[in-house]
N, C-alpha and C positions, 0 to 999 in steps of 0.2 A: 503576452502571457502574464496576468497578472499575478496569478499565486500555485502555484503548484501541489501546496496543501490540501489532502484531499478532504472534502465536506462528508466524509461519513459520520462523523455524528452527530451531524445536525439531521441529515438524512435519515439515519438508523433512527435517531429518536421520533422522527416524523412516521415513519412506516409503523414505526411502533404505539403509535400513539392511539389507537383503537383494540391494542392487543392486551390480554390481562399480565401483571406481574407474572415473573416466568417463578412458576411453582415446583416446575421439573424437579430435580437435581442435574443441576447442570449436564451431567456425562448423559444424561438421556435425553435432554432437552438436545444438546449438542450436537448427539450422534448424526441425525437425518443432514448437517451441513456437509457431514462431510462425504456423503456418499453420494454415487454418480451412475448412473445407465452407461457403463463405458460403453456396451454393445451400439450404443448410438451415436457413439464419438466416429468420427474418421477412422479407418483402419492405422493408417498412421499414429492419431494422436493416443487410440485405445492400445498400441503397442509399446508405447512412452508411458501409461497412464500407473500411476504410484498411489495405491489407500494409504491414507492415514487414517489415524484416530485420536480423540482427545488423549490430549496427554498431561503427567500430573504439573508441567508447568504452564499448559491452557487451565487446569482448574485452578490452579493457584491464582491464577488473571482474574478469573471471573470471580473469583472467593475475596481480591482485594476490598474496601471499604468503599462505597461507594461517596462522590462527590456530595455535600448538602448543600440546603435550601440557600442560604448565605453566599457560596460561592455560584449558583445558580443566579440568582437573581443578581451579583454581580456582574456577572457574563452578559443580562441583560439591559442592564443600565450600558455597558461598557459599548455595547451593540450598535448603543446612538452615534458610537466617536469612533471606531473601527471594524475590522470587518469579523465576522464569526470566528475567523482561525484564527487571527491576532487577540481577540479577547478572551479567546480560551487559554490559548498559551502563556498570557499575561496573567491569567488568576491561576494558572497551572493544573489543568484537570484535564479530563477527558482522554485519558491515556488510551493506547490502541496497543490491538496486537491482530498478528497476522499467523505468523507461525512460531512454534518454540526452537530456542537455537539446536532441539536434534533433531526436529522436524526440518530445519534447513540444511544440516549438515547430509540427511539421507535423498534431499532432493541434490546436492551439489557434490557430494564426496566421487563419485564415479569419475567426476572431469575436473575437480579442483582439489588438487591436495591444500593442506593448510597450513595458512602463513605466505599466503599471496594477497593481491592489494585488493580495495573495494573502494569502488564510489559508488554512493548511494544518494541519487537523485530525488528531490523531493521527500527529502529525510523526515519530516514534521518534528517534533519535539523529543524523537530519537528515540522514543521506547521501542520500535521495532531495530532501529539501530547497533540499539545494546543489544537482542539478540542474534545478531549476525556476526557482530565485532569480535567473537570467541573463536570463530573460524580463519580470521586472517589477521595479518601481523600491519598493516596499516588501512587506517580507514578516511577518506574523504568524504563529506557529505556536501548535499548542498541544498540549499530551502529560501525558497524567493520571501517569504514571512520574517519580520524580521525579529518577531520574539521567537519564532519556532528556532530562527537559526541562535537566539542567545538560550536557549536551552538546551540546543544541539552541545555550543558550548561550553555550558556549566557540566555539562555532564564529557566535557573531555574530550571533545570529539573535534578535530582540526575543519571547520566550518567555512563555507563560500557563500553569501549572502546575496547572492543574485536571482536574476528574472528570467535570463537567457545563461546557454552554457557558453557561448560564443562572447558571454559581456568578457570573463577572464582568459586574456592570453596565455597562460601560468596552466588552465587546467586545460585547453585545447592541444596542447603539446603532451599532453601525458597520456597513456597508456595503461588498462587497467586489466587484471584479472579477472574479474567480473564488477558488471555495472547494474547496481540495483534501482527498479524501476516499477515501486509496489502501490499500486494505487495512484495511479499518474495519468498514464495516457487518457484516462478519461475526464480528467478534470484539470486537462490543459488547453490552450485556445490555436496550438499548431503540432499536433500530433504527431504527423507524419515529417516534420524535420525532426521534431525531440529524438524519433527512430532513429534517423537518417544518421543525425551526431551523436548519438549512444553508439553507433557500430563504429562509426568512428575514433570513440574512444576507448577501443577493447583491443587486448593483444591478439595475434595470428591466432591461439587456440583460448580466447577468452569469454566468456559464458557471458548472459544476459541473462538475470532472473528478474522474470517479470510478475506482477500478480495485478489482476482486472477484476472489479466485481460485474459478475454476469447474472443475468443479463445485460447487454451494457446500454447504458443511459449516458452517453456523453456530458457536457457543460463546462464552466469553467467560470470561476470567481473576478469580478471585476467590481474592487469595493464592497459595495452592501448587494451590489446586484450581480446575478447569474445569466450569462451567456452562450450563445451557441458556437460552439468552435470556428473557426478563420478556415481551417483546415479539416474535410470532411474523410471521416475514418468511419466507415459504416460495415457490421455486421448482418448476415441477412440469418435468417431465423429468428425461433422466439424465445427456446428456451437453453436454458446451461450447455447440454451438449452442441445443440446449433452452432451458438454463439463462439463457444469454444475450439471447434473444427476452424470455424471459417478463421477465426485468429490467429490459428496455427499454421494455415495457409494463406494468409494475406503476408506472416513474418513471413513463410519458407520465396514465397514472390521476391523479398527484399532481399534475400540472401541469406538468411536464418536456418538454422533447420534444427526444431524441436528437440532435442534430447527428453526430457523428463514433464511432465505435467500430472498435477494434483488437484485436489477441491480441496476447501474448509474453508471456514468463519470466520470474518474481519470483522475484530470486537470492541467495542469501546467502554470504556468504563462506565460504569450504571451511576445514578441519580436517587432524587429521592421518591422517583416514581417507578423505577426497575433498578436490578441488580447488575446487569448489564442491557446492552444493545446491541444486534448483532445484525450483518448484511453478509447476504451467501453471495 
């Protein structure tokens, strides 16, 4: 497993790259991410299934300044000597977000009171980090990149620079309240152990929050080049809900079982060709 960092926005920026500057106002461009045919979800998952809505600290994301040409075309020169996610975190852009810290507090508040622990797997450059760390009173992260981990911590954040969770004996012995795993399993090269020792590392009543961009597209970063996982994790259907049912019963197989599921927009900060970039 080479980098755990996920490639959304090189991706987002690809998909978007035939689309016109987004003219919306955001909260309308938005809205359609975040909504779902639950009637098509598993009966299971459509009884877990939680609306959200942009909220005013998703538009404050998308209202940030976007990156310019300069540190663009740095990112590209830098591309010759390392891989995407290291030359982004090295010129420091491309910021992400996933959910706002009350949008995660109404997905977790029912089974996690707050001011319990977090490790958060494949942290990237922590901006999604800093919105979780409001809910619990200690946070571990860990990020195989290893500028993404020296951002982890400038921003404060007690950091594990590794490739495997099994490289440190220090965080195999520990126990977590919940284990954050946002944008991972699909742009890792052994999927199904990453599961296997994320259960492993949760208390008796300890939450896994996951987030997957669906449809799912597997891969996984290896230097300059993209690969096919070691380890096959396959969903069958084609769209959001498909995708999503079968996920939810591929975990409840491992031993899992669903509490709460949601939709919305994993966003990246915009350029100087859009305001942001975004993958549903």
């Amino acid at each position: 497993m080479k980098s755990w960092t996920r490639l959304a926005i090189e991706e987002a920026h690809r998909v978007s790259d035939d689309a016109p500057e987004n003219v919306e106002p955001p909260e309308k461009h938005l809205e359609g991410f975040y909504r779902c045919a639950s009637d098509l979800l598993s009966h299971k998952l459509n009884a877990t299934y939680l609306q959200l809505t942009i909220d005013q600290e998703t538009l404050d994301f998308v209202s940030m300044p976007p990156s310019g040409w300069l540190q663009g075309a740095l990112v590209a020169v830098l591309g010759y000597f390392m891989s995407f996610t290291d030359s982004m975190a090295y010129v420091g852009i491309g910021k992400m977000h996933v959910l706002s810290t009350l949008q995660f507090k109404l997905l977790l508040e029912d089974w996690l009171p707050l001011g319990g622990s977090l490790l958060d797997i494949g942290a990237g450059a922590g901006d999604v980090t800093q919105q979780l760390a409001p809910l619990f009173s200690s946070v571990v992260a860990v990020e195989a990149s290893y500028y993404m981990a020296q951002s982890l911590e400038k921003k404060g954040f007690s950091t594990l620079c590794i490739d495997q969770l099994n490289q440190n004996p220090w965080l195999m012995e520990q126990r977590f309240d919940c284990v954050a795993c946002l944008n991972v399993i699909d742009r890792c090269s052994k999927p199904l152990s990453l599961i296997k020792e994320m259960k492993g590392l949760l208390k008796a009543k300890g939450v896994l929050l996951l987030a997957v961009v669906l449809p799912f597209s597997p891969f996984y970063e290896q230097g300059t080049r993209t690969c096919d996982p070691e380890e096959e994790f396959v969903l069958e259907g084609d769209s959001f809900e498909e995708h999503a049912s079968c996920l939810a019963l591929q975990f409840d197989q491992m031993g899992f079982d669903t509490l709460r599921c949601t939709k919305a927009p994993y966003l990246s900060q915009g350029d100087i060709n859009q305001n942001y970039y975004v993958l549903s």
